[in-house]
N, C-alpha and C positions, 0 to 999 in steps of 0.2 A: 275185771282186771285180769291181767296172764302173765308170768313172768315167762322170761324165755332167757336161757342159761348162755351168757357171753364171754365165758369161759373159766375157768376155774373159780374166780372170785369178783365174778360180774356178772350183773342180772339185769335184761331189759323188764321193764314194767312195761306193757300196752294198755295204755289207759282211755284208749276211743279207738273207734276203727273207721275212724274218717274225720277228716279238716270240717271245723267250723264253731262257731261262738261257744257251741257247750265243750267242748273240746279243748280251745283255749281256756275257758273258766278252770276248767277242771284242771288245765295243767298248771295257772295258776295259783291254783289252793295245794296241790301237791307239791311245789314247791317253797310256798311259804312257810308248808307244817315241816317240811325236810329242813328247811334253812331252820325254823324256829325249836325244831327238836328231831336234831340228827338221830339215828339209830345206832347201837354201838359198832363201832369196825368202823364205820361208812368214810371213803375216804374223797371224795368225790359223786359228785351227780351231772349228769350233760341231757338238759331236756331237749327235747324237739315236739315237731306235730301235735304226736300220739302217743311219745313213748316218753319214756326216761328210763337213762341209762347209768346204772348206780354202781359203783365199786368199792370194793369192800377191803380192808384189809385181812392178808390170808387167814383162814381156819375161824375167822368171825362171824360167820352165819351160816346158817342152817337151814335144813326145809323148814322148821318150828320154828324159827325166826323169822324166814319169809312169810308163811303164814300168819303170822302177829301181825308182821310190816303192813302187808294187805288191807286186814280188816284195819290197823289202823288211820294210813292212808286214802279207804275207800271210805268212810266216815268224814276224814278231813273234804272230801270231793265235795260233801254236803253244806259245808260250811262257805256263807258268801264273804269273797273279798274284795276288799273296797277296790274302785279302782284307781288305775295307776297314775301320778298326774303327765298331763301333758307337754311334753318337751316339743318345743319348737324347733324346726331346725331352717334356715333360711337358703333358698337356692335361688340359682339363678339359668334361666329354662332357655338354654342358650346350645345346649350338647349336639355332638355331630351328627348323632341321629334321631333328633327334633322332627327332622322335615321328613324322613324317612319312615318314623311312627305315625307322622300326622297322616302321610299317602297310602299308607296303607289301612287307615281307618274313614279315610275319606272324611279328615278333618285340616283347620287350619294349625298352624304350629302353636298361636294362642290356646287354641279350645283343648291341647291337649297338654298347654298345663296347666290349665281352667279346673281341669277335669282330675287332675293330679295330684294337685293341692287342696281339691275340696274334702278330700278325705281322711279322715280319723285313721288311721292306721293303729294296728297292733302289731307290735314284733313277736313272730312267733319264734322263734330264736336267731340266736348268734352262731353261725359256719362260714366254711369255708377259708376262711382267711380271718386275723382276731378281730371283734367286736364288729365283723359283715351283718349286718339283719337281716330277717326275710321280712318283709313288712307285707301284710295284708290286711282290708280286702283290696286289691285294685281295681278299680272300675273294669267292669269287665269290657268296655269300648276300646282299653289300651292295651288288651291282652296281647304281647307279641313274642314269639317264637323268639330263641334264644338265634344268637348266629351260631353256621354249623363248624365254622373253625373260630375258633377265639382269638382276640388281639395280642399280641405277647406283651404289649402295658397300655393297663389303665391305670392313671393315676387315681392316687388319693383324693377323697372328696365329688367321685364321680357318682351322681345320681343316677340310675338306670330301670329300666324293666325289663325281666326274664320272665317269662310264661304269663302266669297269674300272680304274680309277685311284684315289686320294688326293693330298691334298696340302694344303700349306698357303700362304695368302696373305702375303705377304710384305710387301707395303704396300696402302694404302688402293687399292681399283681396281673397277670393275666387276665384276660374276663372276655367272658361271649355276650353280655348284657347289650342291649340297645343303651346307649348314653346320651341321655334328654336334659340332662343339665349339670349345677356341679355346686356346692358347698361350702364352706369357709367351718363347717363343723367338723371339729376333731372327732371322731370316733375312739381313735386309739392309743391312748398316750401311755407308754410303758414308765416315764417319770413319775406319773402320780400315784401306782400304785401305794407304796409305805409298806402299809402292814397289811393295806387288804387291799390284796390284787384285783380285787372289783372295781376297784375306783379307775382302775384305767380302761375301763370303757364308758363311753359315755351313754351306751343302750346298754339295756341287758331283757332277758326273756319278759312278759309282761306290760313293759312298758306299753306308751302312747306316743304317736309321732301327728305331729303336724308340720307340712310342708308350707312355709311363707313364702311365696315369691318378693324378691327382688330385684335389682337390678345392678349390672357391671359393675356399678362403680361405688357398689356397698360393697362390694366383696375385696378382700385383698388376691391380688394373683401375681402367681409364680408364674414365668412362663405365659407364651399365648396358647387357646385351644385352635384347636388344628381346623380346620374346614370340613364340611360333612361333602363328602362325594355322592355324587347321583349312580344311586345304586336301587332305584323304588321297587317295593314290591308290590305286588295286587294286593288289593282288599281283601279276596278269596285267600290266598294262601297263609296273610297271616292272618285271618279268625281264624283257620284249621291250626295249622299250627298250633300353767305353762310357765316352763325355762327356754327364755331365749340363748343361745349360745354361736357363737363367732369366734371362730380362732382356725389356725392348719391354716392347709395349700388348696388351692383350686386347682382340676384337673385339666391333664393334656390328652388329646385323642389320642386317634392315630398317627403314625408319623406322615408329614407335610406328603401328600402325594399318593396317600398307600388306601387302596379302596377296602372296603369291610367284606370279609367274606360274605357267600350269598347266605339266603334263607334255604332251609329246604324245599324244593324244588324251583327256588329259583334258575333262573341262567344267568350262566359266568357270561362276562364281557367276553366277548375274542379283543 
């Protein structure tokens, strides 16, 4: 473990030096024993990856504190935690760029959300935008380059994939994601909060997602989604490159008409 100073009264913890299973356990257990027994000051914690990122309130810790923190923490790493159960979330594999993941993998638009949904997913955390997941591992057949300029709205409830990730939109926002289908799962409701503002998300670090496909006319929608424009890209370019729940908006693409930026090296239409 390594702390690295994030400014006066913030400390990153580096608790792996690379993505993967032992890596999530491990950020797993550090944040149980954080949540189950905070250190004095601590005002806040924001995991990711590798790290967590812990703040403190002023003049409350010390090098002799961090070094406690440490060896306490790196103890708790040892310790197995059960896992987390698995939250369903239901979609429907319908997104405007369905046909454009499937061409580039040299699959049909079924097999790639065959392929999608058969996966156990961990969220390895919550960014970007509130209660966004990074959910991993993705089948590495759907790995797809992000677009190089972003939409200016994706709606809410927009299932996607960036890079080696998934996830899903959580409110209306900008987003470069490819979007393969879309939701009727709230992620993000600021009403539920009360007293513990966790409760208004419906993921959080840890968890387990499973994808259900469904169909249209299970899902409530706001709105039509927009049509997917032929915009394909090679095979080559993009390799380089349980609780059920139902509730929110289903997403709108693009606007009627408006093509998705390219991939990296692709070419622009004239």
């Amino acid at each position: 473990m390594k702390w690295i100073s994030y400014g006066p009264d913030s400390w990153l913890l580096q608790f792996a030096g690379r993505v993967g299973d032992e890596a999530f356990a491990h950020g797993r257990a550090l944040v149980t024993e954080l949540e189950r027994h905070p250190p004095p000051g601590l005002v806040e914690f924001v995991p990711s990856f590798a790290t967590i990122l812990l703040e403190f309130s002023p003049g409350t810790i010390d090098a002799a504190g961090l070094s406690s923190l440490a060896t306490r923490l790196r103890t708790a790493t040892a310790r197995a935690v059960p896992p987390a159960p698995v939250k369903e979330i239901p979609v429907v594999y319908d997104g405007p760029d369905l046909g454009r993941v499937a061409e580039a993998h040299e699959l049909t638009t079924r097999e790639v959300g065959e392929l999608h949904s058969a996966t156990l997913y961990k969220v390895y955390l919550l960014g970007f935008s509130p209660g966004f997941p990074y959910l991993g591992d993705l089948d590495p057949r759907l790995h797809t380059p992000r677009f190089a300029a972003p939409r200016l709205r994706v709606a809410a409830g927009s299932v996607a994939i960036g890079g080696e990730h998934t996830g899903i939109y959580p409110v209306d926002s900008p987003g470069g994601w490819n979007i393969i289908g879309r939701t009727t799962a709230r992620l993000f409701d600021p009403a539920a909060a009360g007293e513990d503002e966790s409760a208004m998300f419906l993921l959080k670090p840890g968890d387990r997602v499973k994808f259900v496909p469904t169909h249209s006319g299970a899902a409530t929608v706001i709105g039509a989604a927009d049509s997917a424009a032929g915009t394909g890209i090679s095979p080559a370019s993009a390799r380089s490159g349980a609780t059920s729940v139902c509730a929110g908006e289903s997403p709108a693409g693009r606007k009627a008409g408006e093509s998705p930026a390219p991939l990296p090296g692709e070419r622009t239409p004239m």
